[in-house]
C-alpha positions, 0 to 999 in steps of 0.5 A: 500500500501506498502512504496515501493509501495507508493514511485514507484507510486509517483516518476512515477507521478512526473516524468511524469509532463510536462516541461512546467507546472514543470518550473512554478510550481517550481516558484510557489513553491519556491514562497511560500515556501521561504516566510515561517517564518522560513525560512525567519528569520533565519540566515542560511538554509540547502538546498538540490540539487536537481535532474531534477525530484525535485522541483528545489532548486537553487532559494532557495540557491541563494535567501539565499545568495542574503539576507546574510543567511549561506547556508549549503548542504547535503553530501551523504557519501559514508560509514555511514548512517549520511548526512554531512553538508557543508557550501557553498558559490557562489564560491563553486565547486560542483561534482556529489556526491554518488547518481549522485546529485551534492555536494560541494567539500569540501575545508575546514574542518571547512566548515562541521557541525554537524546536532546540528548546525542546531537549532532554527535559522536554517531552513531545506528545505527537499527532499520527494517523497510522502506526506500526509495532516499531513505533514508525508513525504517519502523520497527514503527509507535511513533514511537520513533525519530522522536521521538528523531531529532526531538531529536538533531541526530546523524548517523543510520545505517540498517541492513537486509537488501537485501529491506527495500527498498520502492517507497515508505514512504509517509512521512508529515512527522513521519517523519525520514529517515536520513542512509545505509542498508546494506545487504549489497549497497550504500549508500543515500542521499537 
């Protein structure tokens, strides 16, 4: 199968995950993920927004803040291929960004930080549509993230419904595998 291929059949999977089974495996999902060792010492997070097909990521910002992490998101710019990383707090105001998914308004300038930041005390919860057992994920196909995870040296944590999970991904050298995905039923780690 094609990346393409593998993306449509994966995206139509998780979008057809009933209401009441995706809340609880959201739960379930963070419940795992958030224990991860990284994530728990480290001293600031980088958390995606999430759409309404996505895992849910508010428990994971809120749960940062709630234990005093620094918590940053992602910006899609709307020229560039290189994500910016704002530093967000409660009193943050949020705005549909380029791809509709909700970004911080930035306020400050001293509030974005390069994807250097982002190092062995730092932890990244990252976006995929499919997966394999090697923890080779495939995002929406910009390289966003690639390119972010070529830069930091962090710690970088996949989340996804178990129905993400492909054969094969057919990564390619550039792409950049996670150090563990969670899923609603189990870790995986290459």
């Amino acid at each position: 199968m094609t990346k393409q291929e593998i993306r449509s059949a994966a995206i139509e999977r998780r979008a057809s995950i009933e209401v009441q089974d995706r809340g609880l495996w959201d739960q379930l999902i963070f419940e795992r993920a958030h224990k991860h060792r990284a994530f728990q010492i480290a001293s600031c997070v980088h958390v995606y927004r999430s759409t309404a097909e996505e895992v849910q990521t508010m428990p994971f910002i809120e749960y940062a803040w709630g234990i005093g992490k620094e918590v940053y998101v992602p910006i899609t710019p709307d020229s560039g291929d290189e994500l910016l990383h704002c530093c967000v707090t409660w009193r943050t105001r949020w705005q549909a960004g380029r791809f509709g998914i909700l970004e911080p308004v930035v306020e400050l300038d001293e509030d974005l930080v390069p994807a250097e930041h982002f190092g062995p005390d730092a932890a990244v919860i990252v976006p995929l549509v499919a997966f394999d057992r090697s923890c080779r994920r495939l995002g929406y196909g910009k390289g966003y993230y690639d390119r972010f995870l070529t830069r930091a040296r962090t710690t970088a944590i996949g989340i996804a419904y178990q129905s993400q999970l492909a054969a094969d991904v057919a990564a390619e050298p550039h792409d950049v595998p996670l150090a563990a995905i969670a899923t609603q039923e189990c870790w995986y780690r290459p």
